[in-house]
C-alpha positions in Angstrom: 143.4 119.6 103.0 140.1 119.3 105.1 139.8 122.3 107.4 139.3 120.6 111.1 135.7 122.1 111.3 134.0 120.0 108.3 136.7 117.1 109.2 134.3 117.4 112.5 130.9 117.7 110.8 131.9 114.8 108.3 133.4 112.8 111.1 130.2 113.1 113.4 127.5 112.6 110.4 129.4 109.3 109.4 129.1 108.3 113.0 125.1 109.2 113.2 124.4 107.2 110.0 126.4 103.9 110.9 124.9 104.1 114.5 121.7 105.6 114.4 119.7 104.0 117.4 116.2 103.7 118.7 115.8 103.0 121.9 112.9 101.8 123.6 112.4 100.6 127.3 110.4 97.8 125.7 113.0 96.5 123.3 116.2 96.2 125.0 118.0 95.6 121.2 119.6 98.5 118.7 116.8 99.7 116.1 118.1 101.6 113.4 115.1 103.9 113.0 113.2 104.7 109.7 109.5 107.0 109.6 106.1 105.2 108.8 102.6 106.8 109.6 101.6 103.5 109.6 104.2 101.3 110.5 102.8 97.3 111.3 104.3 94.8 113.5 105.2 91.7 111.4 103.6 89.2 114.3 101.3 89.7 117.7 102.8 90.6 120.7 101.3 87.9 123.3 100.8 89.8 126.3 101.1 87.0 129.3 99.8 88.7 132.6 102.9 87.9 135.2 100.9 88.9 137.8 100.6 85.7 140.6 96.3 86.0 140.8 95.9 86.1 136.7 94.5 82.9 135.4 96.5 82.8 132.5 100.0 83.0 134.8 98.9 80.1 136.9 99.3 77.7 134.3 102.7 78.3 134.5 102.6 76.9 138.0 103.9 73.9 139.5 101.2 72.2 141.7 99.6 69.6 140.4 96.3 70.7 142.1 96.0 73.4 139.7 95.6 71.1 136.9 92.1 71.8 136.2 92.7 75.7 136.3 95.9 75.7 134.2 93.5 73.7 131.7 91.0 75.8 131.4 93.8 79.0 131.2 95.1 77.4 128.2 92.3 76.8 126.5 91.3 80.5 126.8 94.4 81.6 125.0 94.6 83.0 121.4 90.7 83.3 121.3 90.4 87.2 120.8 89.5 88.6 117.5 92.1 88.7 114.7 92.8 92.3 114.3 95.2 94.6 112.0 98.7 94.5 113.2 98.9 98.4 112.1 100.3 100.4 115.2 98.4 103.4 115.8 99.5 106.7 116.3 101.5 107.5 119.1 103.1 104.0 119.7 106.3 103.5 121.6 107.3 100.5 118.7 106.9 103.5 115.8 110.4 103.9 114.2 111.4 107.1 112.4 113.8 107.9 109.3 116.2 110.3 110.1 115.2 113.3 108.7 118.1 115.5 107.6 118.4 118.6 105.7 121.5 120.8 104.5 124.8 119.6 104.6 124.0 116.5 106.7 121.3 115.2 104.3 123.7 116.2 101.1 126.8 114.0 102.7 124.0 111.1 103.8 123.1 111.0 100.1 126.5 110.6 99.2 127.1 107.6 101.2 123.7 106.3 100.0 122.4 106.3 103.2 119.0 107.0 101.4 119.2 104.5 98.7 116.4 102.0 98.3 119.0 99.2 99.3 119.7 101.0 102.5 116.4 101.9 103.9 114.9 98.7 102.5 117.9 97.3 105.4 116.5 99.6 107.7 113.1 98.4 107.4 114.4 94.6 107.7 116.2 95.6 110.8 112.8 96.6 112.1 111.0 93.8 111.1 113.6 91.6 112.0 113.6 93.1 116.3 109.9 92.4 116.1 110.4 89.2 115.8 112.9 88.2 118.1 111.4 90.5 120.7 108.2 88.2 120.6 110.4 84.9 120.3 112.6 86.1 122.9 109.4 86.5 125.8 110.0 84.6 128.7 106.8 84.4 129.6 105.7 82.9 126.3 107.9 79.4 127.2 106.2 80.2 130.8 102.8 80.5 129.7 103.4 76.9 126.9 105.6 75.0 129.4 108.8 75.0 127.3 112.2 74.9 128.5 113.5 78.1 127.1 116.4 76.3 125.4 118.7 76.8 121.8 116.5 74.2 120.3 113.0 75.6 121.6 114.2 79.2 121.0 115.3 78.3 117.1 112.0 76.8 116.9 109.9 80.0 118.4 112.2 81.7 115.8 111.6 79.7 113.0 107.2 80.0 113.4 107.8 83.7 113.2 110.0 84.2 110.5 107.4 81.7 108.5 105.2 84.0 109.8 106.8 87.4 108.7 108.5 86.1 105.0 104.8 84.3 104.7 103.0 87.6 104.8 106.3 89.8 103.0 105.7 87.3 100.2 102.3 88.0 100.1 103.5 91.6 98.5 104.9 90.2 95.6 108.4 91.4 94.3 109.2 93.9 96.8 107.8 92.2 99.5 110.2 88.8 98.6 113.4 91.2 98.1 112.6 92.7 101.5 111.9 89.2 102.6 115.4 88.6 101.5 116.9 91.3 103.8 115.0 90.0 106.8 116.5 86.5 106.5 120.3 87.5 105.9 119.9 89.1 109.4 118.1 86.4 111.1 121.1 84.3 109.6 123.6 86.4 111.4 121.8 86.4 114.5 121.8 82.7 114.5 125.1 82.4 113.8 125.5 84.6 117.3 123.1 82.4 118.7 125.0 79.5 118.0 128.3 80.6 118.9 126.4 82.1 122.3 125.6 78.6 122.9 129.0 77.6 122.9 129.5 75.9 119.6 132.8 77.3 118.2 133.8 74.7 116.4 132.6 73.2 113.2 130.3 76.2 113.2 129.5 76.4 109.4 128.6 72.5 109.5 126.2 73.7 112.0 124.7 76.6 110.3 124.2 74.3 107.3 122.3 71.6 109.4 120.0 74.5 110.8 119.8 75.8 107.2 118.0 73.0 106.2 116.2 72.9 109.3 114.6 76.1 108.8 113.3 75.0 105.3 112.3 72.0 106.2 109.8 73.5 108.4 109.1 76.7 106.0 107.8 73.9 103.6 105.8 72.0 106.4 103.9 75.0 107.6 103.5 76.0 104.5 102.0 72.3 103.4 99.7 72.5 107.0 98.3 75.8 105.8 96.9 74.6 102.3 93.2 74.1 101.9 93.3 70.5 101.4 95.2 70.3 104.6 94.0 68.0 106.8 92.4 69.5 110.1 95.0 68.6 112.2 98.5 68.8 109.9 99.3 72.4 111.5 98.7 71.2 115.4 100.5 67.9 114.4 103.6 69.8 112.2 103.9 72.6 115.6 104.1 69.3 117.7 106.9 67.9 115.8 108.9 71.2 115.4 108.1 73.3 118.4 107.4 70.7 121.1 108.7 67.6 120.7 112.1 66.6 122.1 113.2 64.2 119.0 110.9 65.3 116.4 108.3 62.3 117.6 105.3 62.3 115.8 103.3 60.7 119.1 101.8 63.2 121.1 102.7 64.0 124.6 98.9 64.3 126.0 100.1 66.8 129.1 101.5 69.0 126.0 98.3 68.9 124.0 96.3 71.7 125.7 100.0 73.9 125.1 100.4 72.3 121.6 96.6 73.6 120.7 97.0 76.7 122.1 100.0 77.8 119.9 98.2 76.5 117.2 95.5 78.9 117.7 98.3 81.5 117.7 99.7 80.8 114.8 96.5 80.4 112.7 95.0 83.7 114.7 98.3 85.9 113.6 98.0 84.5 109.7 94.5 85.9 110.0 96.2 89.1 111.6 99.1 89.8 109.3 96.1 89.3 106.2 94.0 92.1 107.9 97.8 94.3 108.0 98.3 97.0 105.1 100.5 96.4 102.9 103.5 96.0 104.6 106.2 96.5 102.5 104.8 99.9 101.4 104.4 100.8 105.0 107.9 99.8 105.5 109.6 101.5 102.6 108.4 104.7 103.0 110.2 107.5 103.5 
């Protein structure tokens, strides 16, 4: 029979390692936290000025007779450097493993709280917030004119998880298997998303259609990327996925300055995500 005492100790330990939380006043979302010196972002935060005199926030503006300046905002956008995505010391978005010793380490173990399969869920769960904290930007639909809708957020959330699995891949096994782990989540998240938008019924026949969605348009931006690519495949494939209603292939011209910007984006954060370390090394440390 368990003495009351370590029926406490074991009670509360089993509690910190199914609930362990970071919190962060920038990410409103649990983080189950893990340490990296050098841990990266796996896409660009795109910081959109919300205040009323920035040129940038005025393209999100009604009045017609700001056409001109909304223009020219746009076509500013995405034009700084391509940097590495590494966060430097001291950032709020650095995560930390849990670092127990005695008896609270030993009964961790046990539950294989440190096994490679565990942290390498940690590290997805990580990966996986910095994603939909970027897709999940109001301002971003602001700044590109998009309805923030199911079918413009699955799309935002499709770009980055090309994005993110494009660069994880990039690390060969490890990088694919952690890969792996991001997309189960993203799957369940979906599947909230989906049932958030009210679809109850016939909910596996819809996860199936977005399923092949979502690979559909891996495989085009993957296609748009390749060196025999045609110039404009990649603005052309965003157009279709991202910001056409019915998957047109005409172009909307009042969309085109949005349509180019984004593309700029996603080509400047490829660029990033090359410069990162290697992520999955970074993300499995412990």
């Amino acid at each position: 029979m368990m003495i009351p005492g370590w029926r406490r100790i074991l009670a509360q330990n089993i509690r910190r390692a199914r609930t362990l939380t970071y919190h962060n006043k920038n990410i409103n979302n649990r983080v189950y936290v893990f340490s990296c010196p050098d841990i990266t972002r796996p896409v660009a935060s795109v910081e959109v000025p919300i205040n009323p005199d920035s040129t940038i926030y005025t393209y999100a503006a009604k009045s017609e007779g700001q056409d001109l300046e909304q223009l020219v905002s746009l076509n500013k956008m995405f034009r700084t450097k391509a940097t590495s995505l590494a966060l430097p010391p001291g950032s709020p978005h650095r995560v930390y493993e849990p670092s127990y010793k005695g008896i609270c380490r030993f009964i961790l173990t046990l539950m294989l709280f440190y096994s490679e399969q565990s942290t390498s869920i940690r590290a997805a769960n990580v990966i996986y917030l910095r994603v939909v904290s970027q897709v999940d930007k109001p301002s971003v639909y602001d700044v590109l004119r998009l309805e923030k809708t199911f079918r413009t957020t699955f799309s935002m959330l499709v770009v980055h998880m090309w994005l993110c699995l494009q660069r994880l891949k990039a690390e060969g096994k490890e990088g694919v298997e952690l890969g792996q782990y991001v997309y189960e989540i993203y799957n369940h998240d979906l599947e909230m998303r989906v049932s958030k938008a009210g679809v109850n019924l016939l909910l596996s026949k819809w996860m199936r259609e977005l399923e092949k969605v979502f690979y559909g348009n891996i495989v085009a931006y993957d296609t748009a990327m390749l060196p025999e690519a045609k110039p404009d495949e990649l603005q052309n494939t965003i157009w279709k996925n991202v910001f056409s209603d019915d998957g047109s292939p005409t172009f909307d011209a009042a969309a085109l300055p949005a349509v180019l910007a984004f593309t700029r984006y996603v080509r400047r954060e490829c660029t990033c995500l090359s410069l990162t370390g290697a992520v999955h090394a970074i993300f499995l440390q412990v």
